[in-house]
C-alpha positions as CSV (number, residue, x, y, z in Angstrom):
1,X,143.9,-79.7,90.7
2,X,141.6,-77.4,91.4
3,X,137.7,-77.7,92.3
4,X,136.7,-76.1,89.3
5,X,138.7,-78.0,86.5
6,X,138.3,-81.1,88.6
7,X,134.6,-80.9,87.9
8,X,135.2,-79.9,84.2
9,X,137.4,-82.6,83.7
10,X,134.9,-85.1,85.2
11,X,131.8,-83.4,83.5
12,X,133.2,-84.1,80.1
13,X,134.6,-87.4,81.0
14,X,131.0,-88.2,82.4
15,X,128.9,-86.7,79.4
16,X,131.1,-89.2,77.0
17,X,131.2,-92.2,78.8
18,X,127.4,-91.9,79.1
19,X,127.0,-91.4,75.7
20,X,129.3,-94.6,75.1
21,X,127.3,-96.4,77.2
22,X,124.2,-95.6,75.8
23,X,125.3,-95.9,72.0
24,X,126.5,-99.5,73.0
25,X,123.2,-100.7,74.8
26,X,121.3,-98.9,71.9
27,X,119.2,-96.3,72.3
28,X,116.3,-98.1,70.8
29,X,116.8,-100.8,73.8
30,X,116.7,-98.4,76.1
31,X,113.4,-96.8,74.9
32,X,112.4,-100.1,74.5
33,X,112.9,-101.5,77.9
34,X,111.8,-98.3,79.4
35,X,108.8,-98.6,77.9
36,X,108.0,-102.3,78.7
37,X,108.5,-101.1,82.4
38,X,105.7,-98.8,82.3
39,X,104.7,-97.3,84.9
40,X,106.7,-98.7,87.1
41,X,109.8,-96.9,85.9
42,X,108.8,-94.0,87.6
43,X,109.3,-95.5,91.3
44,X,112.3,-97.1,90.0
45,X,114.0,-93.7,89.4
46,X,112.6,-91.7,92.6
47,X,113.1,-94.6,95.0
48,X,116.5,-93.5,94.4
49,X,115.8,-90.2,95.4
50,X,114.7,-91.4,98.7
51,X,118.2,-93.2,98.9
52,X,120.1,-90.4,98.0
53,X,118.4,-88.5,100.6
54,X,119.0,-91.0,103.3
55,X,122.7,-91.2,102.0
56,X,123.1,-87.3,102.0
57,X,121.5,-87.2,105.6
58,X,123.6,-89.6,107.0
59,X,126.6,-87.7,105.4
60,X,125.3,-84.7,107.2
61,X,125.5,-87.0,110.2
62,X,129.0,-87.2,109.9
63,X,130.0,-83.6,109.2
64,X,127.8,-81.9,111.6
65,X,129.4,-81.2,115.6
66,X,126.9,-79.6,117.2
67,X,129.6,-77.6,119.0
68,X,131.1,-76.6,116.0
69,X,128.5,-73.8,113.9
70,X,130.7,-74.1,111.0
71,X,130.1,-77.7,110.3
72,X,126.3,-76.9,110.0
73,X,127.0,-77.1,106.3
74,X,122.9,-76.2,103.9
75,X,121.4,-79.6,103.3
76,X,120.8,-78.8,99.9
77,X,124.5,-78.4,99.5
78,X,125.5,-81.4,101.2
79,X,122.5,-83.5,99.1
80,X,124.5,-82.0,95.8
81,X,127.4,-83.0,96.8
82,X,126.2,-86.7,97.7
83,X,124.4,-87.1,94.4
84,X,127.4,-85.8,91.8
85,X,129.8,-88.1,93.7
86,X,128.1,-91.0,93.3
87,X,127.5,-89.5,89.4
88,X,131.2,-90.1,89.4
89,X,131.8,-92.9,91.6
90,X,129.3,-94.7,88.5
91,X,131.7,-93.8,85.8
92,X,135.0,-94.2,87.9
93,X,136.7,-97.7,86.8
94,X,139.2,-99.1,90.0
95,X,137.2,-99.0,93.0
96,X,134.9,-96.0,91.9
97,X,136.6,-93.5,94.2
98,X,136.5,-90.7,92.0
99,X,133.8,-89.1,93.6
100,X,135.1,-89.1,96.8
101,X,138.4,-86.0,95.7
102,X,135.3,-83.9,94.3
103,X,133.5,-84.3,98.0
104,X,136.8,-83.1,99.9
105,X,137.3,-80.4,97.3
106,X,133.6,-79.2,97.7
107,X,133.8,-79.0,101.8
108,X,137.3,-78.0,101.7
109,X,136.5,-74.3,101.7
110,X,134.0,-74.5,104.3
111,X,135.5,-77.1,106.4
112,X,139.1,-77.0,105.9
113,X,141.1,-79.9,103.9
114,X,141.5,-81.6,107.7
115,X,137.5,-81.9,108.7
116,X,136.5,-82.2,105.1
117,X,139.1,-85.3,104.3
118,X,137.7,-87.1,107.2
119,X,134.0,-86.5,106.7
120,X,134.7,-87.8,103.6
121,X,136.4,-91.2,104.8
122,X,134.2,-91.8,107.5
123,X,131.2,-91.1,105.4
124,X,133.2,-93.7,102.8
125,X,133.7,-96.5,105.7
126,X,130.2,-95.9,106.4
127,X,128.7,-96.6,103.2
128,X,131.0,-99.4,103.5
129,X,130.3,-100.6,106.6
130,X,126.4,-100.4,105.7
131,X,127.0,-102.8,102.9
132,X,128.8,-105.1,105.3
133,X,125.9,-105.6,107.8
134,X,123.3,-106.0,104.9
135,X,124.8,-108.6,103.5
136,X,125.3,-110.8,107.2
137,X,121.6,-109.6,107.6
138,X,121.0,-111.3,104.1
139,X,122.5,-114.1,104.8
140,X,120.4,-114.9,108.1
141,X,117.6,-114.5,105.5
142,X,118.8,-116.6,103.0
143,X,119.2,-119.3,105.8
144,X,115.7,-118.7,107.0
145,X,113.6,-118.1,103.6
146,X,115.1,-120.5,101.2
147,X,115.8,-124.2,101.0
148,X,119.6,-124.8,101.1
149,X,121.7,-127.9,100.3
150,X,124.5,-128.8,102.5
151,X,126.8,-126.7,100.4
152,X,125.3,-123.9,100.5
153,X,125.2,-124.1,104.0
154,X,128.4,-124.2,103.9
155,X,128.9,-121.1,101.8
156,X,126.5,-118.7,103.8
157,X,128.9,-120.0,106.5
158,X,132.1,-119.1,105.0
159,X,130.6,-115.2,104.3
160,X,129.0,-114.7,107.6
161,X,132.1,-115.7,108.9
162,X,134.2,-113.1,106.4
163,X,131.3,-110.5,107.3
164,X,131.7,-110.8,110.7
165,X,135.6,-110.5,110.4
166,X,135.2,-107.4,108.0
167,X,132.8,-105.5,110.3
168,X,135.1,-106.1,113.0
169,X,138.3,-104.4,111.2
170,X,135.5,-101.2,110.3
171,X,135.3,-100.9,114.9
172,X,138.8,-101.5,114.9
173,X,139.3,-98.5,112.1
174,X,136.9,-96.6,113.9
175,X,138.3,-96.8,117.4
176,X,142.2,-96.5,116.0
177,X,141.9,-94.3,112.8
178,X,142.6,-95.0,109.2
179,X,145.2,-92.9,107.3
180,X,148.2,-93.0,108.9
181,X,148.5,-97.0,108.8
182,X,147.1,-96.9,105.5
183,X,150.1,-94.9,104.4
184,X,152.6,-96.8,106.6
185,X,151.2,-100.0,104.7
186,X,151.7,-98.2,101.1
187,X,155.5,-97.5,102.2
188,X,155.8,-101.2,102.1
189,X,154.8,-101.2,98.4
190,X,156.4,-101.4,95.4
191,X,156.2,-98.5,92.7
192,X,154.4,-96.3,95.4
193,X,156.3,-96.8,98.6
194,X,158.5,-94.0,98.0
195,X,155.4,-91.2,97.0
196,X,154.0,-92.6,100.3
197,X,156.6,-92.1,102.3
198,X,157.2,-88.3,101.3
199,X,153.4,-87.7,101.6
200,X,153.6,-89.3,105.3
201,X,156.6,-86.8,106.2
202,X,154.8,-83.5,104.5
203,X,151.2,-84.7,105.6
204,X,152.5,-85.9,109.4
205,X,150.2,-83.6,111.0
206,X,147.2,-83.8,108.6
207,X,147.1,-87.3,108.9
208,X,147.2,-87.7,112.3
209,X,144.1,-84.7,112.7
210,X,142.1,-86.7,110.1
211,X,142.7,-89.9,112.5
212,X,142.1,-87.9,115.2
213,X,138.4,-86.9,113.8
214,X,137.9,-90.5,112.8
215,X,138.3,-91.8,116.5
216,X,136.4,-88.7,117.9
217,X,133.1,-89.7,115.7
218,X,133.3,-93.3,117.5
219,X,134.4,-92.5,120.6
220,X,132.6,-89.0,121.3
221,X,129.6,-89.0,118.9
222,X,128.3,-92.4,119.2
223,X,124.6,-91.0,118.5
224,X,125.9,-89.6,115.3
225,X,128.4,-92.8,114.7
226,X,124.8,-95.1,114.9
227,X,122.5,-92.6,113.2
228,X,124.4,-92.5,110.3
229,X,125.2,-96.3,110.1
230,X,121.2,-96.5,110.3
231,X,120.6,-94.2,107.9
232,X,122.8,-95.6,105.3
233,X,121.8,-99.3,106.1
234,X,117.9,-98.2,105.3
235,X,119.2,-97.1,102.0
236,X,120.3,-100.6,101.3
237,X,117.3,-101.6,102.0
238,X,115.0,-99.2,100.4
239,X,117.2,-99.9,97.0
240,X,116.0,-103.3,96.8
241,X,112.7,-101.9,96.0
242,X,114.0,-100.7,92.7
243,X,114.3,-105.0,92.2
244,X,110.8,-105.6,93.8
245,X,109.1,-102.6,90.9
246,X,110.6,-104.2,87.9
247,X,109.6,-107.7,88.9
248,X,105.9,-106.5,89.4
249,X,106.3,-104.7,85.7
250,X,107.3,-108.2,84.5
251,X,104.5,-110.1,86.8
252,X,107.2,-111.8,88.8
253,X,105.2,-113.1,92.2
254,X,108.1,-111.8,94.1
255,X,108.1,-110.3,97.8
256,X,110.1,-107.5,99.2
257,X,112.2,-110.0,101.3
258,X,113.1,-112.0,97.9
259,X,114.1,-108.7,96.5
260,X,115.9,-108.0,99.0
261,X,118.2,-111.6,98.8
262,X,118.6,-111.0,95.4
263,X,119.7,-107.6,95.6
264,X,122.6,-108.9,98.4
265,X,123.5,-111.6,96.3
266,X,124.5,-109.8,92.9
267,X,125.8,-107.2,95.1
268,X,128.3,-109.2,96.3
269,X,128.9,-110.8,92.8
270,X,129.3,-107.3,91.5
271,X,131.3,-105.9,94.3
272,X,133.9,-109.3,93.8
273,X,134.9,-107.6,90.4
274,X,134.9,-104.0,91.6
275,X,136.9,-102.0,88.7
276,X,134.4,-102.1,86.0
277,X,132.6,-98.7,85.5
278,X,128.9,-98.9,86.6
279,X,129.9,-102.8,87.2
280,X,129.2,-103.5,83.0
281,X,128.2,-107.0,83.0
282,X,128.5,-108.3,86.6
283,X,125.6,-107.1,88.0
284,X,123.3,-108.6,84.9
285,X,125.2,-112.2,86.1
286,X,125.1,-111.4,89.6
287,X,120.9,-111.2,89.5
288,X,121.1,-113.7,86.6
289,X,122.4,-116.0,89.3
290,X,120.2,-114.8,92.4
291,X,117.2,-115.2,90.7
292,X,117.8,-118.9,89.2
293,X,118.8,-119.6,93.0
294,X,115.7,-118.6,94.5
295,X,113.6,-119.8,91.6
296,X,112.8,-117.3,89.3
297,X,113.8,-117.1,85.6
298,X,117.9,-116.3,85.1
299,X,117.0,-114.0,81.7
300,X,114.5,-112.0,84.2
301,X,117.9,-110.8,85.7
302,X,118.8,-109.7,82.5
303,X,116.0,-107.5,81.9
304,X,116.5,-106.5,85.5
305,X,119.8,-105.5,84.8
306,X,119.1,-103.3,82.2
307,X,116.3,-101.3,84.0
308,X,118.8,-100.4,86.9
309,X,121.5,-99.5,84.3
310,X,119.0,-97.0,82.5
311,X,118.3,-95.9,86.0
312,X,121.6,-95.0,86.5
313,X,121.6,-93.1,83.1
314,X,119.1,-91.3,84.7
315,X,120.9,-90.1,87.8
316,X,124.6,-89.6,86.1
317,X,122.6,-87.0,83.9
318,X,121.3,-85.4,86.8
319,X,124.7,-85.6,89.0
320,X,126.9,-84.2,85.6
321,X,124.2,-81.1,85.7
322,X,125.0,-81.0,89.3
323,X,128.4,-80.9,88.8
324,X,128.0,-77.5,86.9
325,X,126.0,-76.0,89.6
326,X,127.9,-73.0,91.3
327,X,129.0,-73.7,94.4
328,X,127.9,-70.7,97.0
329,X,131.4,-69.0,98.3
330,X,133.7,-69.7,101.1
331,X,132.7,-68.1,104.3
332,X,135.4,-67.0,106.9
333,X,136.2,-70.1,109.2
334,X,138.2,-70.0,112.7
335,X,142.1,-70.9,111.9
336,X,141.6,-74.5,113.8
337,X,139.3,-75.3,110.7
338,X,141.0,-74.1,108.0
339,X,144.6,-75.2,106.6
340,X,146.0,-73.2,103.8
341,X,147.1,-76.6,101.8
């Protein structure tokens, strides 16, 4: 498919699942909850412009080799490109990966299908990984800011412990590659063994290059490899903020490091029930639960719930206009960049 009916086809599917969305919530709720938010709506929107920013910068991370001019792609372009994924990603049921074909079909010109398909999955395992190490960092938090009985004890346990085990699989990715044992694990599969194995015998040598630039970003770039991992793990943090503004809107006495325990904890509600587009209902019981558990009105988390989801209303409309931005044209690349696929 190409780039230009791919964003077509995801601009219209966007502009009527928003509308959907928005019909069902009401649009008199919406105005409604906007306006009880006040003020404080406004730094609930931009402080995701700060993440986005952090998020398209360690992106840049990732593409960029200093030894390579043509990877030294316009921020504003790579920014775009960040922000109309995620547009996607938000109205993507099954994992939310839609995003992620647009981002490869966006470098691809530039880049070549090789260097853009593993900018893409290591900026994906990064965003990933990020999420990983927030929530063991919660957890020490969780263990150090609230009273817990024995059984939840027990619990924080049991998911630093899966943490731990997760984040070591991302080094192991990272030092080994990613695609080419992927596909030799889908050949095992039922229903989509066989398409795996005829991609792994046309795609031999594309796989094994986008491994090969995987392992490269660990092994050779490690000041990249950390800069982007830092980058992304401050946007988890700075999207708890969005938590911390509506609380003060609804004269919650909560602090940033309480924001920032419930925000882990109905992420990892939400992220347990991952193929709902824009996660419709599990975040709302996710924050419902984190903020009874720290002491705070459940229906709060309600409210909560439905600020963020208008805030994402907010940022799909402005990734769907992004999608119908131009993209500038393909500059000449040397032949090791560029495969004609």
């Amino acid at each position: 498919m190409s780039t230009k009916l791919y964003k077509a086809l995801f601009f219209a599917i966007g502009v009527v699942t928003l509308v959907y969305m928005m019909y069902v919530m009401g649009f008199a709720a919406i105005w409604q909850s906007i306006t009880q938010t006040g003020v404080w709506f406004l730094p609930v929107v931009g402080s995701w412009l700060v993440i986005y920013v952090l998020n398209a910068l360690a992106f840049y991370a990732v593409i960029q080799e200093p030894q390579v001019p043509e990877t030294h792609r316009p921020f504003g372009q790579v920014l775009r490109i960040t922000i109309a994924g995620y547009a996607i990603n938000y109205i993507t049921p099954f994992v939310a990966l839609g995003g992620e074909p647009y981002r490869i079909m966006e470098l691809k010109p530039a880049l070549g299908v090789r260097k853009a398909s593993s900018s893409v999955i290591l900026y994906s395992l990064m965003h990933m990984f990020s999420h990983i190490i927030f929530w063991l960092v919660s957890i020490v938090l969780i263990v150090a800011f609230l009273p817990l009985t024995d059984l939840m004890l027990w619990g924080c346990g049991i998911l630093l412990v899966v943490g731990l085990a997760l984040g070591y699989w991302f080094i192991r990715v990272y030092k080994k590659g990613f695609t080419v044992s992927t596909v030799r694990l889908l050949e095992k599969l039922p229903l989509v063994g066989r398409k795996a194995r005829a991609l792994s015998q046309e795609k031999a040598e594309t796989l094994l290059e986008i491994d090969h630039q995987i392992r490269i970003l660990y092994a050779d770039r490690k000041p990249r490899f950390y800069a982007s991992l830092l980058l992304e793990f401050v946007g988890r943090v700075v999207g708890c903020l969005e938590i911390y503004f509506v609380a003060r809107a609804l004269n919650l006495n909560m602090s940033v490091v309480e924001s920032l325990i419930v925000s882990s904890g109905s992420s990892l509600f939400a992220n347990l029930i991952f193929f709902f587009p824009m996660q419709l209902g599990t975040r709302e019981g996710g924050l419902a639960l984190a903020l009874r558990w720290i002491g705070f009105p459940a229906a709060s988390g309600v409210f909560i719930g439905v600020v963020m989801r208008i805030r994402e209303f907010v940022w799909i409309l402005i990734g769907l206009a992004l999608l119908r931005v131009a993209r500038s044209k393909p500059v000449p690349q040397p032949a090791e960049l560029i495969t004609n696929e």
